[in-house]
N, C-alpha and C positions, 0 to 999 in steps of 0.2 A: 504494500500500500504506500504512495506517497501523489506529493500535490499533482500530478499530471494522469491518475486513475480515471477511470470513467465516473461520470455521476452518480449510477449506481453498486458503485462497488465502496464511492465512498458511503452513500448511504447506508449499507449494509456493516460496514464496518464502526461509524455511529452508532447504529445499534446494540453492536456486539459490545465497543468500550464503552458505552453510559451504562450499559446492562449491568457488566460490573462495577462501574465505578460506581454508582447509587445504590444497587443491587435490586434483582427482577419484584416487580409485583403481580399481582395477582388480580384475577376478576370476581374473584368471592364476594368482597363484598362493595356496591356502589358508595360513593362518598356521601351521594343525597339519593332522595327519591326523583324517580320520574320528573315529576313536577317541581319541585324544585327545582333541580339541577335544568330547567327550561324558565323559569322564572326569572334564577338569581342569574343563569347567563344574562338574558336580556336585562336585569340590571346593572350588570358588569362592565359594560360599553363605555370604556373611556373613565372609569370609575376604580377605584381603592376597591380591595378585599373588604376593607375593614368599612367602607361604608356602604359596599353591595349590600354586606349581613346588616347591617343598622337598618337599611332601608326596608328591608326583606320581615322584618323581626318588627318594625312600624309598621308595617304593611298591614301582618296577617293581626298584631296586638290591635290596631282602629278597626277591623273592617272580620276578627274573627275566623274567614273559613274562605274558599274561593268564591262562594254565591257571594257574600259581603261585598269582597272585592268588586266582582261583576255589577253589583248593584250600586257602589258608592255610589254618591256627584264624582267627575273624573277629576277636577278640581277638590277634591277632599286626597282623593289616590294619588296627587301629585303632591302635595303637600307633606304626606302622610312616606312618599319616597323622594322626599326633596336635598337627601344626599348622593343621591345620583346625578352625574352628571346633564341630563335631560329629562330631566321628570315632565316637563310638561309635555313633552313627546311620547314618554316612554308609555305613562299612564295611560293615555288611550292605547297604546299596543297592548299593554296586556291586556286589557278587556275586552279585544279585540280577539286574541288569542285565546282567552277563557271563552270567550263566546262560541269561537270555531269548535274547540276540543268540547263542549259544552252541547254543541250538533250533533256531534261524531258518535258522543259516546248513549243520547240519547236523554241529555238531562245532566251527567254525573261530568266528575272533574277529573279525570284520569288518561292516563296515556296507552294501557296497557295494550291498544289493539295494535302499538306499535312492535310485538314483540312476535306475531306470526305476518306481518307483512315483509313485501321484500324491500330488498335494503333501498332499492330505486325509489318505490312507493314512497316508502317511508319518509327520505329526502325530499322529495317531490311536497307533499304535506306541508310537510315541517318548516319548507323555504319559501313557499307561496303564502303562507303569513307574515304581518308588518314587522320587521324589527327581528326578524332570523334566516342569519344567512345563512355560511356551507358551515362558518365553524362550530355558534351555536348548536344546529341540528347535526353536525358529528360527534359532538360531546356529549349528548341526550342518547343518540344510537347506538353510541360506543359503548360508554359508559356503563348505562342501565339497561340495554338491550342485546349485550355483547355483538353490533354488527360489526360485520370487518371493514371500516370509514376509518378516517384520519384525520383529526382535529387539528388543523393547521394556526393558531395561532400568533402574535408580534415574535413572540420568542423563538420556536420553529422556525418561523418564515426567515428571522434574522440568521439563524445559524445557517439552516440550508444551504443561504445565499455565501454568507461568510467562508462554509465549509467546500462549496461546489457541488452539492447536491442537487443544485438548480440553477438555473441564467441567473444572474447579475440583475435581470430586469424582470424574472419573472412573477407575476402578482402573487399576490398569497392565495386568489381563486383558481390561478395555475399551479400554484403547488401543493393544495389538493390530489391535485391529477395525477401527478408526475410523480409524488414521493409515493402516492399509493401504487401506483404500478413499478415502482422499484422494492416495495417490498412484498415479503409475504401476504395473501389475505386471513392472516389469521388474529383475531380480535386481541389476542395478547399481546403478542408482537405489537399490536401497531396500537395498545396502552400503552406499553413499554415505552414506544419508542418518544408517542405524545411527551407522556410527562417527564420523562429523563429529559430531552430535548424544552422542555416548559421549564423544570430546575436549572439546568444549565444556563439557561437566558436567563434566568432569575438572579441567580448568585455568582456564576465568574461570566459566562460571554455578556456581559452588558454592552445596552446600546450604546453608551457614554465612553466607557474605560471599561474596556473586558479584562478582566483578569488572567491573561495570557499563559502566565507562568504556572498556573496551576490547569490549566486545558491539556487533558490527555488528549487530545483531539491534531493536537498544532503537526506533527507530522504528514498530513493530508491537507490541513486546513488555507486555501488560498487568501487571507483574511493575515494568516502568520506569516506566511511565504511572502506578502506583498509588506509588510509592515517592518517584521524582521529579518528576513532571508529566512532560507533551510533553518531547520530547527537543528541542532548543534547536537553529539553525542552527551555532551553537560547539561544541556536544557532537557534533554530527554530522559536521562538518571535523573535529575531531579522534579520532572514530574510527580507529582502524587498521585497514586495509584487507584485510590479511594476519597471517596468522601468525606471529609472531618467536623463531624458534628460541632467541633470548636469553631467552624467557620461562621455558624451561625443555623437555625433550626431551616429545613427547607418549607418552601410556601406548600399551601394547601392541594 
């Protein structure tokens, strides 16, 4: 492996070193339910963790239960998620989108019929509502449905590009496309590769000042090769091999 590999040979090798480096997870169990995890994405847009849940937690505290939600003034629902970045956007999409799932399912508030549809369907759905696009409805599919989709993400998309796994120019709705057909279709794998790839961007590739010196990755990475040259016999012994929870706790 080194910077002038194919696309997807680096991809694959991404895989293999965040695997270890983080260490593999599992599909046992979803971080949220269904609904949530479609909710608090579409409050997440350009917004803090930490005030996605604040908004998410006023949300359901004013308004109780989804039918609440649905029922508010949307002017109450915007207030009531007004540490979101676009509340007064966001708020008609979700009632918007409870409305739809709210058709579907015949009255109720649940997503489950997404778990015998196929994974086109499914997409299809999910994208043709206001306020969710490829990466929201990958991370509802993936996540809580085990489909085999690919949550492409700022973080992802940034290394990708950084690492050569994608064009220089290519958008994050084409790297959807391309990282999914360079890997396996299998729903682990391409957890795996989501979130290692989501930490990574979190805590050493940053968009600002990546933390270079500790990327197991900079051997392939044309991001290093253009910044620093080759990566040096030195810099490569002193890589860290692993993830050191002294560096700080990884995000959600």
């Amino acid at each position: 492996m080194n910077y002038a590999s194919p696309p997807a040979e680096k991809t694959w090798e991404n895989h293999l070193i965040l695997n270890t480096f983080f260490d593999p997870l599992t599909l046992d169990q979803p971080r949220r339910t269904p609904m949530r995890e479609l909710i608090s994405t579409i409050l997440s847009h350009r917004t803090t963790h930490a005030d996605e849940e604040l908004a998410y937690d006023r949300m359901l505290e004013a308004f109780g239960d989804w039918a609440g939600v649905l029922a508010a003034p949307t002017a109450d629902l915007a207030h009531a998620i007004r540490t979101t970045r676009w509340p007064d956007t966001q708020a008609p999409r979700i009632q918007e989108v409870l409305r739809r799932i709210q058709a579907q399912t015949g009255g109720e508030f649940h997503l489950d019929f997404l778990t015998e549809w196929p994974v086109e369907q499914g997409m299809q759905w999910l994208t043709d509502m206001p306020g969710i696009g490829l990466k929201t409805a990958s991370l509802v599919l993936l996540f809580n449905f085990h489909k085999p989709v690919l949550p492409v993400d700022t973080h992802v998309h940034r290394i990708a590009q950084r690492v050569g796994m994608i064009g220089p120019k290519a958008s994050a709705d084409k790297a959807h496309q391309v990282l999914l057909e360079q890997l396996p279709k299998d729903p682990l794998v391409l957890l795996n590769f989501h979130k290692h790839n989501y930490w990574h961007g979190q805590r050493i590739c940053l968009f600002a000042k990546p933390d270079c010196a500790k990327c197991p990755l900079k051997h392939f990475c044309n991001y290093y090769l253009e910044h620093y040259g080759p990566a040096t016999p030195e810099a490569l012994a002193a890589t860290p091999k692993k993830w050191d929870k002294a560096w700080g706790t990884l995000p959600h």
